[in-house]
PyMOL commands that place a pseudoatom at each C-alpha (Angstrom):
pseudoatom trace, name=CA, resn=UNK, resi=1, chain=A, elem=C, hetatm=0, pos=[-15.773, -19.736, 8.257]
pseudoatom trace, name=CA, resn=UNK, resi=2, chain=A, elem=C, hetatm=0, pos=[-19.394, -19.049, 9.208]
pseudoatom trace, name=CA, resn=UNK, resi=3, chain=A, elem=C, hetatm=0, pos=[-21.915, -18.293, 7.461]
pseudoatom trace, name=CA, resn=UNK, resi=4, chain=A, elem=C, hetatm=0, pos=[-21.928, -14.666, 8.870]
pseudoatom trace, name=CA, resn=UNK, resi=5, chain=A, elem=C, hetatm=0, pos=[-18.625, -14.628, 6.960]
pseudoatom trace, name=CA, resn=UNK, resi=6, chain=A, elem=C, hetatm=0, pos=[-20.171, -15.257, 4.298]
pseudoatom trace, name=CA, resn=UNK, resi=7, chain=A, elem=C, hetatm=0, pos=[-22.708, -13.015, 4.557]
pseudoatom trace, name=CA, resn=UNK, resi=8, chain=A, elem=C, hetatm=0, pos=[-20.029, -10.017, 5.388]
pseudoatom trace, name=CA, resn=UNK, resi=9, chain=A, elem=C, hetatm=0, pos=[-17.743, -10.604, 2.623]
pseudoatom trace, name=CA, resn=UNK, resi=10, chain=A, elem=C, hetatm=0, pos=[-21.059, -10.713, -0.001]
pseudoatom trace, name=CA, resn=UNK, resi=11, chain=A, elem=C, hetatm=0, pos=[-22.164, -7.553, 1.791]
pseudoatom trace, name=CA, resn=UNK, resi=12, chain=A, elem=C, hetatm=0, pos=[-17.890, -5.595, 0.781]
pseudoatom trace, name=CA, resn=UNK, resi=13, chain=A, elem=C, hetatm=0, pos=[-18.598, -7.529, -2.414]
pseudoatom trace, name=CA, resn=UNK, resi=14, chain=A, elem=C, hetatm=0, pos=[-22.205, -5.360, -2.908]
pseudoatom trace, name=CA, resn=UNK, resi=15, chain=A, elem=C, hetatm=0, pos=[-20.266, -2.151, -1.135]
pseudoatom trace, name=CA, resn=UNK, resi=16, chain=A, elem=C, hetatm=0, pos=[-17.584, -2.670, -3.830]
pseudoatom trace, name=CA, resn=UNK, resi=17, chain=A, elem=C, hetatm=0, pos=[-19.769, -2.660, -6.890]
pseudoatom trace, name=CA, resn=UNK, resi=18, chain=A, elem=C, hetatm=0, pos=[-20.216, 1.529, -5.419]
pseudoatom trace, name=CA, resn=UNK, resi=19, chain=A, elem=C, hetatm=0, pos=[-17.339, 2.363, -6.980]
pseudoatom trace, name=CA, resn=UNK, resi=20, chain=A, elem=C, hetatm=0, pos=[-16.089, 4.013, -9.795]
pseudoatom trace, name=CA, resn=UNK, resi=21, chain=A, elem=C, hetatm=0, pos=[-12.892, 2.695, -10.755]
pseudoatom trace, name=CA, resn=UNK, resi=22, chain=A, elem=C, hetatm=0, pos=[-13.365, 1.468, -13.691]
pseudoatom trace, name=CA, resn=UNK, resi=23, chain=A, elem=C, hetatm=0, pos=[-11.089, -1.365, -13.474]
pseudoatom trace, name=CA, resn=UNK, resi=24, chain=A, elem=C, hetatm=0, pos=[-11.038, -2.486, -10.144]
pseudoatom trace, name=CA, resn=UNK, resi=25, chain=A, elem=C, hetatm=0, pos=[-13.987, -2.429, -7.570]
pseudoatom trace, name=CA, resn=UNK, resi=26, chain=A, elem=C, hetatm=0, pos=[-13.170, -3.089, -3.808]
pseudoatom trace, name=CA, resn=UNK, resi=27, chain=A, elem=C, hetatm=0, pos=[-15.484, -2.803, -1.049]
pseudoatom trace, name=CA, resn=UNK, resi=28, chain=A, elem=C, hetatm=0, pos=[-15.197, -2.864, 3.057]
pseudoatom trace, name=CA, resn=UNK, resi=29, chain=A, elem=C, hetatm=0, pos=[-17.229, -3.686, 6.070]
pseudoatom trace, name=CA, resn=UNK, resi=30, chain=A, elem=C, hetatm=0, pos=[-16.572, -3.481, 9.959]
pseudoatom trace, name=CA, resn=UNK, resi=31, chain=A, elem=C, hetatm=0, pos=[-18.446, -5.539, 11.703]
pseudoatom trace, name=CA, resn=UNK, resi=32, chain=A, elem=C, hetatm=0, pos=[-18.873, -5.136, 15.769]
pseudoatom trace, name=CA, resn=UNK, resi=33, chain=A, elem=C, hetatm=0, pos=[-18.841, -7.997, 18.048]
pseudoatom trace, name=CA, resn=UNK, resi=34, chain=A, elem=C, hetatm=0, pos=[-22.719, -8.493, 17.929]
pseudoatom trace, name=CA, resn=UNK, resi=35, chain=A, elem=C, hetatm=0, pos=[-22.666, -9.013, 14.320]
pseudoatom trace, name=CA, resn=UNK, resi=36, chain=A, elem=C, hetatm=0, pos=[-23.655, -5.317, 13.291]
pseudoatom trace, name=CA, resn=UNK, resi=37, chain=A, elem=C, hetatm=0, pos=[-22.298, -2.982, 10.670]
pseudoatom trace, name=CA, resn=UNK, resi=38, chain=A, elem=C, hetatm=0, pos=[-20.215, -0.545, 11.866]
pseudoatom trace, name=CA, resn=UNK, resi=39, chain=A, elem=C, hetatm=0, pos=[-18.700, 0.845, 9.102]
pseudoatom trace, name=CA, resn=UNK, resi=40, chain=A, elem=C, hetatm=0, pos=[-18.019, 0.431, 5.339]
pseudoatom trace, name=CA, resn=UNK, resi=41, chain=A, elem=C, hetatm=0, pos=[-16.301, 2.029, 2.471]
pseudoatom trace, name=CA, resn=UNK, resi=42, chain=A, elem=C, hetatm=0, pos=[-15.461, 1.473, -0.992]
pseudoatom trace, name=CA, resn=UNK, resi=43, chain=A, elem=C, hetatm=0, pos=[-12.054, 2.533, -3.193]
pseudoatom trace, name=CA, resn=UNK, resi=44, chain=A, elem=C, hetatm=0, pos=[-12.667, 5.887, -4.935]
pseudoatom trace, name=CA, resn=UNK, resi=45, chain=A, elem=C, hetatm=0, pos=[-11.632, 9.356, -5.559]
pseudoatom trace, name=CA, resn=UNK, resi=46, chain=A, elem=C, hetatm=0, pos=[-11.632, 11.643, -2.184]
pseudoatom trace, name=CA, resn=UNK, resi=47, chain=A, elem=C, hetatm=0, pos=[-15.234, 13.589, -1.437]
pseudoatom trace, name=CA, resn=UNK, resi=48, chain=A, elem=C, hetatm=0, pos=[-16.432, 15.911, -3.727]
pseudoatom trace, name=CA, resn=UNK, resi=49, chain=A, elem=C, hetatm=0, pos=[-13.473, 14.905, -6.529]
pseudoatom trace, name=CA, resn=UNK, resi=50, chain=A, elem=C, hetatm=0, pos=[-14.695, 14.580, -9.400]
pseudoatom trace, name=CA, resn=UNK, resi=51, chain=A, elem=C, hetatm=0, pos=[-15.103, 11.153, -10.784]
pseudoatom trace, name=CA, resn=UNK, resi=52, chain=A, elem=C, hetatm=0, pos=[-13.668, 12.067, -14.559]
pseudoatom trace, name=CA, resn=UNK, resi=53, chain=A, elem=C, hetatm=0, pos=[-10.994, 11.130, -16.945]
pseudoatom trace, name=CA, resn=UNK, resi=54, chain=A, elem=C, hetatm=0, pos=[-8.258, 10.481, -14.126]
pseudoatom trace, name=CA, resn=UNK, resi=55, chain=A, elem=C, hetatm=0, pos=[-10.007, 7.366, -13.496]
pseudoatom trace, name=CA, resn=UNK, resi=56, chain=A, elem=C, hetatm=0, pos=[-9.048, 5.999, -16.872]
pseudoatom trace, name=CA, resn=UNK, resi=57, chain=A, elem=C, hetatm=0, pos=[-5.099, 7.023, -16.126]
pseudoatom trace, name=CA, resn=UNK, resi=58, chain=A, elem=C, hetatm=0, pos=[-4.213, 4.456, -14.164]
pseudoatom trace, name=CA, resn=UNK, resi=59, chain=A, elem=C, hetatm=0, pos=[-1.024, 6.263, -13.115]
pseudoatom trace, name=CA, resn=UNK, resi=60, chain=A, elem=C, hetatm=0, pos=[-3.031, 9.367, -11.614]
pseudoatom trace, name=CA, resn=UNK, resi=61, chain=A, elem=C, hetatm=0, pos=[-5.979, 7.093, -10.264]
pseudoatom trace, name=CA, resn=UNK, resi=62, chain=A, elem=C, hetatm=0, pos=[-3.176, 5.352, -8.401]
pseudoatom trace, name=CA, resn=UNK, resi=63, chain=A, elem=C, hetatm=0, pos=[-2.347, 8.071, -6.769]
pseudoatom trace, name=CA, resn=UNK, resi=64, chain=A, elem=C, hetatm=0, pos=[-5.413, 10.022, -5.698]
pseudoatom trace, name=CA, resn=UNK, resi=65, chain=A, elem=C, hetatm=0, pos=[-7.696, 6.882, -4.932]
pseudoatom trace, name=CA, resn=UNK, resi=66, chain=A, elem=C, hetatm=0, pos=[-8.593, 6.320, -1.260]
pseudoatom trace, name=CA, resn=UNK, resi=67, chain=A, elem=C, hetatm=0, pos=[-8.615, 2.677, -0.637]
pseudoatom trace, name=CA, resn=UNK, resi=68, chain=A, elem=C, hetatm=0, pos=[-11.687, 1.056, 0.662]
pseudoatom trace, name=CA, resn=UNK, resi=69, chain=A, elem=C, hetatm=0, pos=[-10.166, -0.100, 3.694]
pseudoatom trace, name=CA, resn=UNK, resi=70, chain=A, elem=C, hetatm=0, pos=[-9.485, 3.391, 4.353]
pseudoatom trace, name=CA, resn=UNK, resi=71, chain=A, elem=C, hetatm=0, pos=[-12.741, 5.437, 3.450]
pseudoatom trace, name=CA, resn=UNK, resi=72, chain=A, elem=C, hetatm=0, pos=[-14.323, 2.349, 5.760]
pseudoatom trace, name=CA, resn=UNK, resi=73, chain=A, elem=C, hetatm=0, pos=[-12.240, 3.359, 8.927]
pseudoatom trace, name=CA, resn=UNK, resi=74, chain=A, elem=C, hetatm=0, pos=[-12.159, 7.951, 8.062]
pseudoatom trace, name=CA, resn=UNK, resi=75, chain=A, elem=C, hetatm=0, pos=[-15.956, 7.283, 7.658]
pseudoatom trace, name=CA, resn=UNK, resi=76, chain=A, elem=C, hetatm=0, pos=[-16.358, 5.564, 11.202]
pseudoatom trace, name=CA, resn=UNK, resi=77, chain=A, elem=C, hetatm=0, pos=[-18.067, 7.016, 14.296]
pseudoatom trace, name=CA, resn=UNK, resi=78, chain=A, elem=C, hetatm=0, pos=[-17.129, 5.132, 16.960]
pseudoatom trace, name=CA, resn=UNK, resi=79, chain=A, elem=C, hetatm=0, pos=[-13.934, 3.425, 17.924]
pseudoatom trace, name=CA, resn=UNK, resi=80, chain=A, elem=C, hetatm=0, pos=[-13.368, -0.290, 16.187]
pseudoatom trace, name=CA, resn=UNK, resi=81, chain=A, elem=C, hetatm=0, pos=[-11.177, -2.033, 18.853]
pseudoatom trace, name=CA, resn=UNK, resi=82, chain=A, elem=C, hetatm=0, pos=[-11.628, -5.656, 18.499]
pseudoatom trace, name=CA, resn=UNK, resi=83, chain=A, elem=C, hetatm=0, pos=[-13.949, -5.512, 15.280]
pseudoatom trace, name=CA, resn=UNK, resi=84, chain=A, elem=C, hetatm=0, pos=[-13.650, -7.512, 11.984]
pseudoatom trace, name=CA, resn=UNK, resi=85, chain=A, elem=C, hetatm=0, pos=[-13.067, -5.696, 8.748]
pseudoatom trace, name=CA, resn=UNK, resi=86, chain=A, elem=C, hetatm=0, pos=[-14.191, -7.708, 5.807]
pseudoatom trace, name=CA, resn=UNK, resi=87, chain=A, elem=C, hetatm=0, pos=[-12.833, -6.820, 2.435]
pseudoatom trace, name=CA, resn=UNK, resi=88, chain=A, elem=C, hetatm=0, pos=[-13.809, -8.187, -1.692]
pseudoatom trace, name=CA, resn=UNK, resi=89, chain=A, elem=C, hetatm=0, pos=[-11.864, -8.555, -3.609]
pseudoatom trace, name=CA, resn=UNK, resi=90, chain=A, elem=C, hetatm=0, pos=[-8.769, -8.020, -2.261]
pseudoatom trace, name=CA, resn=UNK, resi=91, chain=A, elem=C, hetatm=0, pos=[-6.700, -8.263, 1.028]
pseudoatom trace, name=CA, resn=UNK, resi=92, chain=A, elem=C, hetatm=0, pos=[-5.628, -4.961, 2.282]
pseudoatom trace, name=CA, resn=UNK, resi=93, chain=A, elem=C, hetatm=0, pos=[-2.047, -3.488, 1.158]
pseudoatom trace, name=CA, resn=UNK, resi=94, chain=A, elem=C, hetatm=0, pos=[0.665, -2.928, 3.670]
pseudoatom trace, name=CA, resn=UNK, resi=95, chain=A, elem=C, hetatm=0, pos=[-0.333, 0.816, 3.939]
pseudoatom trace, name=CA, resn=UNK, resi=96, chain=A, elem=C, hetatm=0, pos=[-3.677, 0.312, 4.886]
pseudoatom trace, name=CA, resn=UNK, resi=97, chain=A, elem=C, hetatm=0, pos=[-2.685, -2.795, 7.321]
pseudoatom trace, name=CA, resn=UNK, resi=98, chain=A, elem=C, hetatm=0, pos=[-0.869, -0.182, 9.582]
pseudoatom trace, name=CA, resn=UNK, resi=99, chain=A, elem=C, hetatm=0, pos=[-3.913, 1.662, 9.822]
pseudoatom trace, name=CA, resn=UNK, resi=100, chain=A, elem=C, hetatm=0, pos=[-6.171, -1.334, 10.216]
pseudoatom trace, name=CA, resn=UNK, resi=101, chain=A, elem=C, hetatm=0, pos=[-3.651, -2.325, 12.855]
pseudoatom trace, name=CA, resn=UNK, resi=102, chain=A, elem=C, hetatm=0, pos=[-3.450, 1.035, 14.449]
pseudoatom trace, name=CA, resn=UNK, resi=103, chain=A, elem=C, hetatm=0, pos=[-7.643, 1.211, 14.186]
pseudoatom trace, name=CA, resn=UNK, resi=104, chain=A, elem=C, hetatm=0, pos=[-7.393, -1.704, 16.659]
pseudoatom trace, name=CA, resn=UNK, resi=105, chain=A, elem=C, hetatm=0, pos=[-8.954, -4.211, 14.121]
pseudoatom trace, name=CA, resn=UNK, resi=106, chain=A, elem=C, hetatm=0, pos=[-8.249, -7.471, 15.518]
pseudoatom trace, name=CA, resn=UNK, resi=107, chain=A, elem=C, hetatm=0, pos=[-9.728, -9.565, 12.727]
pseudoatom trace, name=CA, resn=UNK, resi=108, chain=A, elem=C, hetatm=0, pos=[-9.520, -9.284, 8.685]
pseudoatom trace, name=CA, resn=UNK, resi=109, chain=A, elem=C, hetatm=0, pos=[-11.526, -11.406, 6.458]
pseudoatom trace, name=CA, resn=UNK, resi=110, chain=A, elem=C, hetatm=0, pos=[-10.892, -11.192, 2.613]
pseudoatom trace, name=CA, resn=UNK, resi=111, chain=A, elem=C, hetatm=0, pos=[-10.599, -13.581, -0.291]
pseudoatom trace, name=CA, resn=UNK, resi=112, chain=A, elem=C, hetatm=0, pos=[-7.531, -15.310, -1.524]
pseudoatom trace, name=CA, resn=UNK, resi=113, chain=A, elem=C, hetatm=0, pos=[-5.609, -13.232, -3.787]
pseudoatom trace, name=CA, resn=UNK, resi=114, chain=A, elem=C, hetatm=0, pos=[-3.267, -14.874, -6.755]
pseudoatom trace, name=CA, resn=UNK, resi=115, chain=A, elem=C, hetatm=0, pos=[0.010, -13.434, -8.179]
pseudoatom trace, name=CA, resn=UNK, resi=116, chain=A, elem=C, hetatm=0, pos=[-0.597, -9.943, -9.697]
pseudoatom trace, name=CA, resn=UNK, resi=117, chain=A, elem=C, hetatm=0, pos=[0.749, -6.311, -8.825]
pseudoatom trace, name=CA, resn=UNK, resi=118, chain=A, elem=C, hetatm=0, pos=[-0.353, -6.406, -5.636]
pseudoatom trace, name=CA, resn=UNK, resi=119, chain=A, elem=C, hetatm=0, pos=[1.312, -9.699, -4.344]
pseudoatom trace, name=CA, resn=UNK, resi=120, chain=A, elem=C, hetatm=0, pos=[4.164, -8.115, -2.841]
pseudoatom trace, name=CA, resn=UNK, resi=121, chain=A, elem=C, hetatm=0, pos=[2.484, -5.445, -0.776]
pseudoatom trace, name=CA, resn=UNK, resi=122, chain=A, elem=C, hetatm=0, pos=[-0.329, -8.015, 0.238]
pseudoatom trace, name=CA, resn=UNK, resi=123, chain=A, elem=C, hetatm=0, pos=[2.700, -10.170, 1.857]
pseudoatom trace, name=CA, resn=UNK, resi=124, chain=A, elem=C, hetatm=0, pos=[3.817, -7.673, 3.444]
pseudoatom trace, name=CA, resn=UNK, resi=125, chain=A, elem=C, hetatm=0, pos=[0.459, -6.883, 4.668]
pseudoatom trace, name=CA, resn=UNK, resi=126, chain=A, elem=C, hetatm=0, pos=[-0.175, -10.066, 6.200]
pseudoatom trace, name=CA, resn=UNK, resi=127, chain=A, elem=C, hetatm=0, pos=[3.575, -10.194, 7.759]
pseudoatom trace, name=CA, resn=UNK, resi=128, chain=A, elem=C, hetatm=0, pos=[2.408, -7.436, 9.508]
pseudoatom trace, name=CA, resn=UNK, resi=129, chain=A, elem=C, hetatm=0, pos=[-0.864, -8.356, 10.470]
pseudoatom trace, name=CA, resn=UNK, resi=130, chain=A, elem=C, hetatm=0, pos=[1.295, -11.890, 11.760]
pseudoatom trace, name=CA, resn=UNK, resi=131, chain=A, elem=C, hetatm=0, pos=[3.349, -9.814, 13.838]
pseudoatom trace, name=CA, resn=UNK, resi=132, chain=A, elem=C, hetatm=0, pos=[0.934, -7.675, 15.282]
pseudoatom trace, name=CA, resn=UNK, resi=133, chain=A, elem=C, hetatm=0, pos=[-1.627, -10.477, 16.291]
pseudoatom trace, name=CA, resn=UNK, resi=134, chain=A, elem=C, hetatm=0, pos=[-4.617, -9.484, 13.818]
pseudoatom trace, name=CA, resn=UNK, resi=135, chain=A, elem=C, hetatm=0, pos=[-6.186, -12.738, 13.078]
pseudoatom trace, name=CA, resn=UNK, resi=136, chain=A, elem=C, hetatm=0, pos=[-6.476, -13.289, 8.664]
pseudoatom trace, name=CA, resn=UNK, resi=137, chain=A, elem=C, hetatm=0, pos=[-8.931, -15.727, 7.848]
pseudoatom trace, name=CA, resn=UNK, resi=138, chain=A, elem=C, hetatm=0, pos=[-9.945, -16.403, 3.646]
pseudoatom trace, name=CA, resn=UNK, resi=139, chain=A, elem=C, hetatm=0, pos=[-13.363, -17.254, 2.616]
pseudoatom trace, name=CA, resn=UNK, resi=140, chain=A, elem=C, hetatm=0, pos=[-14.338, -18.491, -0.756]
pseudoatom trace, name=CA, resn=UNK, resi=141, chain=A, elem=C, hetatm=0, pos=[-17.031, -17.108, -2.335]
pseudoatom trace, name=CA, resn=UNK, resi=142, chain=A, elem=C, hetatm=0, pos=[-18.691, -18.234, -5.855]
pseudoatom trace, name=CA, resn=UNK, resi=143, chain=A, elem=C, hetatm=0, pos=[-16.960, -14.742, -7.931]
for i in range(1, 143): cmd.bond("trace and resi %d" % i, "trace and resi %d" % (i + 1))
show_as sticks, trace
zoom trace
């Protein structure tokens, strides 16, 4: 790890803080090759929802909310081939790994994640990301 890492993942841990969930806050940042933001997103409702009681029914919120990962590569304007995508405070799910993967990512940076209700889909995640050549790297922070 670096301490442009470092800086990354405390800049998807700020991004994260954005959202509304209010339960769990995950941010995202693609960085380009010369150490410049390309992108970012945060988890959340999709534009111009309405951030309301559905965010306290965990069932709905579930199903509506756009992952970080996601609103970080929909809000991108250029192509991210060979970029890193730094994510707080978890690693991406399998669903938005085939997207990262199919984005062209070729690095993910996130923090270590312990057993919870994500676990499975997170192993599956990084199966994929194994297969597929996309480089995972952890960094721990001080959260």
């Amino acid at each position: 790890m670096t301490n442009w890492d470092l800086r990354f993942i405390n800049l998807a841990q700020h991004v994260a803080s954005w959202s509304k969930d209010p339960s769990t806050k995950v941010g995202a940042v693609v960085v380009r090759l010369d150490k410049t933001v390309a992108t970012m997103g945060f988890n959340g409702l999709p534009r111009n929802a309405h951030d309301d009681h559905r965010l306290h029914n965990r069932e709905v919120k579930i199903d509506l909310t756009v992952h970080a990962e996601m609103n970080a590569l929909l809000f991108a304007r250029e192509p991210l081939h060979g970029f890193t995508l730094y994510v707080w405070p978890l690693s991406p799910c399998v669903r938005c790994a085939s997207h990262i993967i199919q984005a062209g990512i070729t690095r993910v940076v996130s923090v270590p994640y312990g057993n919870g209700r994500w676990q499975e889909s997170l192993a599956k995640a990084e199966a994929l990301f194994s297969e597929t050549g996309v480089v995972v790297d952890y960094v721990l922070t001080d959260d």
